[in-house]
C-alpha positions in Angstrom: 0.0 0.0 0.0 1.3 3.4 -1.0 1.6 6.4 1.1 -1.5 8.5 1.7 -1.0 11.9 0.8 -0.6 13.5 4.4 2.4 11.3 4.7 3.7 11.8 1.1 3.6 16.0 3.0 4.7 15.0 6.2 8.0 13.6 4.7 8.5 16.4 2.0 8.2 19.0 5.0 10.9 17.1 7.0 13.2 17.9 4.3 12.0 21.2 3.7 13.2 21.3 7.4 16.6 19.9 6.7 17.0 22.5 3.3 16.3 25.3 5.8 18.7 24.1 8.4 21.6 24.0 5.7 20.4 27.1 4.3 22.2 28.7 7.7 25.3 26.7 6.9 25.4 28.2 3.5 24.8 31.4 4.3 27.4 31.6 7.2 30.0 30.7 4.6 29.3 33.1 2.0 29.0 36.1 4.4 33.0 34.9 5.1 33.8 36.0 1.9 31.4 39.0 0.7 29.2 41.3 2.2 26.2 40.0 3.7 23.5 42.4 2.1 25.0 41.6 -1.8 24.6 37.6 -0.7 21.2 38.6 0.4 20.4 40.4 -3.0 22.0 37.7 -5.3 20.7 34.6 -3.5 16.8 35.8 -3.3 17.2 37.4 -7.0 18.7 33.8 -8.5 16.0 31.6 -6.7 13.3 34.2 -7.6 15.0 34.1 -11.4 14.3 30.3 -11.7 10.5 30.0 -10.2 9.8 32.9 -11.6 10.2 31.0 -14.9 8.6 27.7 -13.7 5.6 29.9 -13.1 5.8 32.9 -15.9 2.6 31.4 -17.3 0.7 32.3 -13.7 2.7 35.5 -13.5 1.6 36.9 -17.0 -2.1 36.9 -16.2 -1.8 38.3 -12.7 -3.9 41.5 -12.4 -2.2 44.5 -11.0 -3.6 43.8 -7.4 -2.2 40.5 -7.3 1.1 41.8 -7.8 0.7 44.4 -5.2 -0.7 41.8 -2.8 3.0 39.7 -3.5 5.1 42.8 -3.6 4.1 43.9 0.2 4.5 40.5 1.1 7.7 40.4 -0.6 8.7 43.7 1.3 8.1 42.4 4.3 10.2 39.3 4.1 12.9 41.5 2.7 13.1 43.5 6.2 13.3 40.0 7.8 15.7 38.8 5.7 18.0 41.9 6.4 17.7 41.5 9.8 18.4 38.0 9.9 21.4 38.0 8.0 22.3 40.8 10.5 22.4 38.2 12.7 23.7 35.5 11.4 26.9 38.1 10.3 27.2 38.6 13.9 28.9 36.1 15.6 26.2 35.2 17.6 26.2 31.0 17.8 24.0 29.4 14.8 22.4 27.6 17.5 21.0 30.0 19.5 20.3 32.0 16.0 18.1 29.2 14.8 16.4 29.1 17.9 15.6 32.8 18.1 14.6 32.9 14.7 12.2 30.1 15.5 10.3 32.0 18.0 8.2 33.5 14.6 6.3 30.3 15.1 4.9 31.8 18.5 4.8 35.2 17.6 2.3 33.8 14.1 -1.1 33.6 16.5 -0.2 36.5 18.9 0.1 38.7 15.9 -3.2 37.3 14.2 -5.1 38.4 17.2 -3.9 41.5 18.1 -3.7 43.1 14.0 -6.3 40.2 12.5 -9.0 40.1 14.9 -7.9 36.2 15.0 -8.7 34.0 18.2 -5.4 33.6 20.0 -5.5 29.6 21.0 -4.8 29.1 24.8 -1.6 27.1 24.1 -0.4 30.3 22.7 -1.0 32.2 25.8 1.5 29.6 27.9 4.2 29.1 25.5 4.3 33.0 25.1 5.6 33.7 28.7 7.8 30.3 28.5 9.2 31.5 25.5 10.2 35.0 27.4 11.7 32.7 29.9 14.3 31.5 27.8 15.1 34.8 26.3 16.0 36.0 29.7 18.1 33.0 30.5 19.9 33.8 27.2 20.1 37.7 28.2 21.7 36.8 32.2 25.2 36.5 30.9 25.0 39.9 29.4 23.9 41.5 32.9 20.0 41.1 31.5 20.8 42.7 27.9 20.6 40.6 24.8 23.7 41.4 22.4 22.7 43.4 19.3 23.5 39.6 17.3 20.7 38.1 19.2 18.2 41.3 18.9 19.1 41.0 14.9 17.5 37.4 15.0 14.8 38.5 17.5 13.5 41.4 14.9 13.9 39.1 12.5 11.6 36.8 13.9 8.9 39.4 14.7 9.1 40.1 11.0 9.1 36.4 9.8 5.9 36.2 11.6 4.2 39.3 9.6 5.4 37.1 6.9 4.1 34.5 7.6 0.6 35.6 8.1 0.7 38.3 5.3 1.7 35.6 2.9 -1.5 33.0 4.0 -3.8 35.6 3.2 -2.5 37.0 -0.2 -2.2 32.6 -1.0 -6.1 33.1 0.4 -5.5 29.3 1.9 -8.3 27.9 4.4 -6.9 29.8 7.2 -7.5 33.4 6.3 -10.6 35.1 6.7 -14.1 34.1 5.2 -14.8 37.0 3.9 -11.3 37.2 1.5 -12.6 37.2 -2.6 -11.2 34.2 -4.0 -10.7 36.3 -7.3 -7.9 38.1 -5.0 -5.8 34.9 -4.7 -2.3 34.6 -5.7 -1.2 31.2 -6.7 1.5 29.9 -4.4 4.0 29.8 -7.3 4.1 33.1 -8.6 3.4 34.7 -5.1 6.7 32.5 -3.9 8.7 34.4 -7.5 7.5 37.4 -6.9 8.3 37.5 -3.1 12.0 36.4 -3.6 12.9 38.9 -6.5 11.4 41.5 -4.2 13.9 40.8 -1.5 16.5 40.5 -4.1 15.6 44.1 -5.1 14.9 45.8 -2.1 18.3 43.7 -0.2 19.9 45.0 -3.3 19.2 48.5 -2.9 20.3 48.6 0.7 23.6 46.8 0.1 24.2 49.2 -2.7 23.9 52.4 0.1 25.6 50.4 2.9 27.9 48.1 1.5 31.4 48.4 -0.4 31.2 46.2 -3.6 34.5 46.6 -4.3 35.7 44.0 -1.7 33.4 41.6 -3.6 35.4 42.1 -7.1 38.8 42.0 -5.3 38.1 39.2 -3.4 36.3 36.9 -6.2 36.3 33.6 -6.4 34.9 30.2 -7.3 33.9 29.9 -3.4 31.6 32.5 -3.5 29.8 31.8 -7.3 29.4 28.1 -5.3 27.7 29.1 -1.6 26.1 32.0 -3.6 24.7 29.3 -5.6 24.1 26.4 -3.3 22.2 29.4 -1.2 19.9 30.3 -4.0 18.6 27.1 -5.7 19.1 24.5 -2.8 18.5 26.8 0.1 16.0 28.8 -1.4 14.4 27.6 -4.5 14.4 24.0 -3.9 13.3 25.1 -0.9 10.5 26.9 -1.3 9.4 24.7 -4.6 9.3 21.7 -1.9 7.1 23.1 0.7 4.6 24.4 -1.9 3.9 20.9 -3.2 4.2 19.6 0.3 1.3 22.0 1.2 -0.5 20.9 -2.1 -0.4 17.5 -1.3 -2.5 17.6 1.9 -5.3 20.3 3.0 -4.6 19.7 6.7 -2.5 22.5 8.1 -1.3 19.9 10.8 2.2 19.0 8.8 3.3 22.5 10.1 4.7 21.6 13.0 7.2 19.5 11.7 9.1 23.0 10.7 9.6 23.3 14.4 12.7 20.8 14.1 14.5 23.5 12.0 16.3 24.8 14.8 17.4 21.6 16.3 18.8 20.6 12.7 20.6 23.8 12.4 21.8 23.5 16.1 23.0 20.2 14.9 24.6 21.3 11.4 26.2 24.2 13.2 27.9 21.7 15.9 29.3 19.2 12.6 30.1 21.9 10.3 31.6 24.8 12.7 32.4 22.8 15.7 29.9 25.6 17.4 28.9 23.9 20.9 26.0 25.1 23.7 27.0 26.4 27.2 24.7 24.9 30.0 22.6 28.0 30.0 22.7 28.7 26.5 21.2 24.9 26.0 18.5 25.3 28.9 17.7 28.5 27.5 17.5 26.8 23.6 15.6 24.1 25.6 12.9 26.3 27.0 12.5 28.1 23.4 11.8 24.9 22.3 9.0 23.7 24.5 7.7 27.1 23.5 7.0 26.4 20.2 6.0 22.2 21.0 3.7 24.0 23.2 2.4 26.5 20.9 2.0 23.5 18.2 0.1 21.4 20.9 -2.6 20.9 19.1 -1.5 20.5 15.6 0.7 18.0 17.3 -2.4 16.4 18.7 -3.8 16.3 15.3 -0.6 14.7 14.1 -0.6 12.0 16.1 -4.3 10.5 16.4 -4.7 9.1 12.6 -1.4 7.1 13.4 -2.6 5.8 17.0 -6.4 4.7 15.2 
């Protein structure tokens, strides 16, 4: 007997998960080598480049709207993008990074109620204040102040979130609100193109005021045309291409906790591929950040769990 179809997800969002993960490894490589705003700009403009093709059929008949609906969206992820490289430029520890970063998750629901009007599910309400208490474990070492590295990621997260919630509307899947005109739908492929060149553009733009290009053309080499690449098509447009069909596959929105795991693969990538390592505190306050979002999922993981047990 073949797989059912919420499996056949299940499975593709676990490697979605594991693309994500290496994405950070990628990144933190390339930003070595050239500056992290032009990786930014070239990685988002490359992956958007390719899908943008796969879907120039869909993207030819958008109406106007439509491409304001992906552009906003778009902008949005940009500013999260820029702060998250930010971060990731830093020095601050991959680990905690990913773990941060994941902390969008909780901040998804919190956000729908208080700008969406959204019911904010009671699991929400007790990871929130969990999820506060591993910030501040992470912030005692620093005399109750969180480094500007870890406030890069932190930002980041808050705008991931708006991100995340923006771009479920504009897709106008089953979660958004009733009252949403299908005929203001943007299919998920051309929404995904048009998202990525427009943090391509707008990353561009900002590298182009803050950054000194010239250290990328004296400093050239086959290093940085290969994490530049690896970045855009396996870290981003592979990627993204994945968890669209994943999402296609299965109607349920329970296969969504599964991204929670990004942070402990990218915790793990960071430990093989930089030797990086946890402090006790550092990995009780990861730990907590964690529970956070298991709790936050609670019910999706719930839902996850019962067809398997039947």
């Amino acid at each position: 007997m073949g797989l059912s179809n919420t499996a056949k997800a299940d499975l593709w969002l676990l490697l979605v998960t594991v693309l994500a993960a290496i994405s950070w490894m990628f990144s933190k490589e390339a930003i070595l080598i050239m500056p992290p705003l032009l990786f930014t700009s070239l990685r988002f403009l490359l992956a958007g480049l390719l899908l943008g093709l796969l879907g120039w059929r869909q993207i030819k008949v958008l109406r106007w709207g439509q491409y304001s609906q992906a552009m906003v969206v778009g902008s949005v992820f940009a500013v999260g993008m820029c702060l998250w490289i930010m971060g990731v430029n830093s020095g601050v520890s991959l680990s905690i990074g990913g773990f941060l970063t994941s902390l969008a998750v909780v901040f998804v629901p919190a956000f729908s109620s208080l700008f969406f009007n959204e019911s904010l599910p009671k699991s929400t309400w007790l990871a929130m204040p969990i999820a506060a208490a591993g910030l501040g474990v992470l912030s005692l070492k620093n005399g109750f102040d969180l480094d500007s590295g870890q406030l890069y990621f932190i930002y980041s997260a808050f705008f991931f979130a708006f991100f995340f919630i923006l771009n479920t509307r504009a897709a106008n899947y089953r979660e958004q609100i009733a009252s949403r005109q299908a005929s203001e739908r943007v299919p998920a492929l051309p929404l995904t193109a048009i998202c990525l060149l427009t943090v391509g553009v707008l990353s561009g733009v900002l590298s182009f005021i803050l950054e000194s290009w010239a250290v990328l053309l004296t400093a050239f080499s086959t290093d940085i045309v290969i994490w530049v690449m690896a970045s855009a098509f396996i870290g981003t447009a592979l990627r993204f291409f994945i968890q669209t069909y994943a999402q296609s596959l299965s109607a349920s929105s329970h296969g969504v906790v599964i991204m929670v795991l990004e942070p402990v693969w990218t915790a793990l990538f960071a430990a093989l591929w930089f030797s990086e390592s946890l402090s006790g505190s550092d990995f009780f306050a990861c730990s907590l950040i964690f529970l956070s979002l298991l709790i936050n999922r609670w019910s999706s993981i719930t839902g996850l769990l019962k067809p398997r047990i039947l």
